[in-house]
N, C-alpha and C positions, 0 to 999 in steps of 0.2 A: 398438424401437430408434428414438433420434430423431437426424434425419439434419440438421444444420446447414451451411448456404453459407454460407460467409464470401468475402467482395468484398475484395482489399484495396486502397485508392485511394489512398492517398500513402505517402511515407517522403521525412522531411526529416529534415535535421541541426540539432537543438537544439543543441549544444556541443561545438566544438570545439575539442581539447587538442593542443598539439605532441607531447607527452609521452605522456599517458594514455589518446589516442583519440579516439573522435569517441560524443556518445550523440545518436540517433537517435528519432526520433518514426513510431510505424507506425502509419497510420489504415487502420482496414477499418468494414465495416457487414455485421453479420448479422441485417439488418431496424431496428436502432439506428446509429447511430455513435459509435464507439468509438475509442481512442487506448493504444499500450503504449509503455512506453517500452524504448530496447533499448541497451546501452552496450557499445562493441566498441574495438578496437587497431587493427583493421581489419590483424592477423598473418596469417590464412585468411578470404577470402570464401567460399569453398564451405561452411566451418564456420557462420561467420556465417548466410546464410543458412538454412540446414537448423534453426538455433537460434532466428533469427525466425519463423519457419513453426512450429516443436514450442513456442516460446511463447504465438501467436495460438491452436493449436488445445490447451492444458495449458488456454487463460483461458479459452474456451471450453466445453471439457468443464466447467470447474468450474464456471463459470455458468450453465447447462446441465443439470448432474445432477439429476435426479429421487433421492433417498434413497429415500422411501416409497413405492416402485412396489409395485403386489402383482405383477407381471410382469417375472418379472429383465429380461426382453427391455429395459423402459420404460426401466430404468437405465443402459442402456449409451447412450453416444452419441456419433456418427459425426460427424467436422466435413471437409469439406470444402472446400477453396480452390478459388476459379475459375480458369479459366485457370493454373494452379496450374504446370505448366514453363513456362509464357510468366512467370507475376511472377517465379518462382524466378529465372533469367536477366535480367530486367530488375534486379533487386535486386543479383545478381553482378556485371554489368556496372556499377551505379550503386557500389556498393561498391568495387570494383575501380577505378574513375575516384578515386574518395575519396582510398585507397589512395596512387593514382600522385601525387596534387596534394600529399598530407600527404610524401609522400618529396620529392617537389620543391621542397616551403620547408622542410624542414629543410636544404636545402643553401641557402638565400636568408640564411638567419644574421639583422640584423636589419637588413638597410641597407632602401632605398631602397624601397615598392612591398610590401614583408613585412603590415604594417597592411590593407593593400588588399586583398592576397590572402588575409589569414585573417579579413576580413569578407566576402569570397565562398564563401567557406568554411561558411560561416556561416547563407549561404542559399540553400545547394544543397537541390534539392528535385526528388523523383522523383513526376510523378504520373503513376498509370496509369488506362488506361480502363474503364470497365467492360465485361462480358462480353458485356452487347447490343450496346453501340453497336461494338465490335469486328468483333463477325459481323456489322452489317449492311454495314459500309464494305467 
């Protein structure tokens, strides 16, 4: 069985819709660095979530798989998130903030300051630490 760590170090907002959500950019490293993309309403963060994490570890698996193992064991493979309820929760809370701000100007309508806040919007950005420098601080 091969057991893969995945790091994930950022989640920023590529684009975002009054309407149709927000899509999202999730960078991790499992020895490479890597980027997925993830497009949400941002209706359930707990969903969300749980649906970025079964996406990083679906890319994963698939880049990953072994076909021609002579040892079924070789074929299976385990992925792994670090810190994995600390990102889950940093992601819920970054989400969830998304969330609050995207409901906040749809009540802003288009007057004064609207432009401004959906190019803050725009580049909001979650980075997280890695799982070393974490433990040693």
């Amino acid at each position: 069985m091969r057991c893969i760590r995945v790091n994930v170090k950022k989640v920023e907002v590529d684009r975002f819709h009054q309407k149709e959500g927000v899509d999202l950019n999730i960078f991790f490293d499992d020895g490479a660095k890597k980027c997925l993309k993830y497009s949400t309403k941002l209706e359930n963060v707990n969903d969300d979530v749980k649906n970025i994490i079964t996406k990083i570890q679906v890319y994963e698996k698939s880049q990953n798989r072994v076909l021609d193992a002579e040892d079924v064991l070789d074929s299976f493979v385990s992925v792994l998130i670090e810190g994995d309820e600390e990102v889950m929760e940093k992601i819920r809370v970054f989400l969830a903030r998304l969330r609050d701000e995207k409901s906040r100007l749809s009540g802003y309508g288009k007057h004064e300051g609207y432009i401004e806040s959906l190019n803050k919007m725009q580049k909001k950005v979650l980075e997280l630490k890695p799982a070393a420098v974490r433990n040693a601080d």
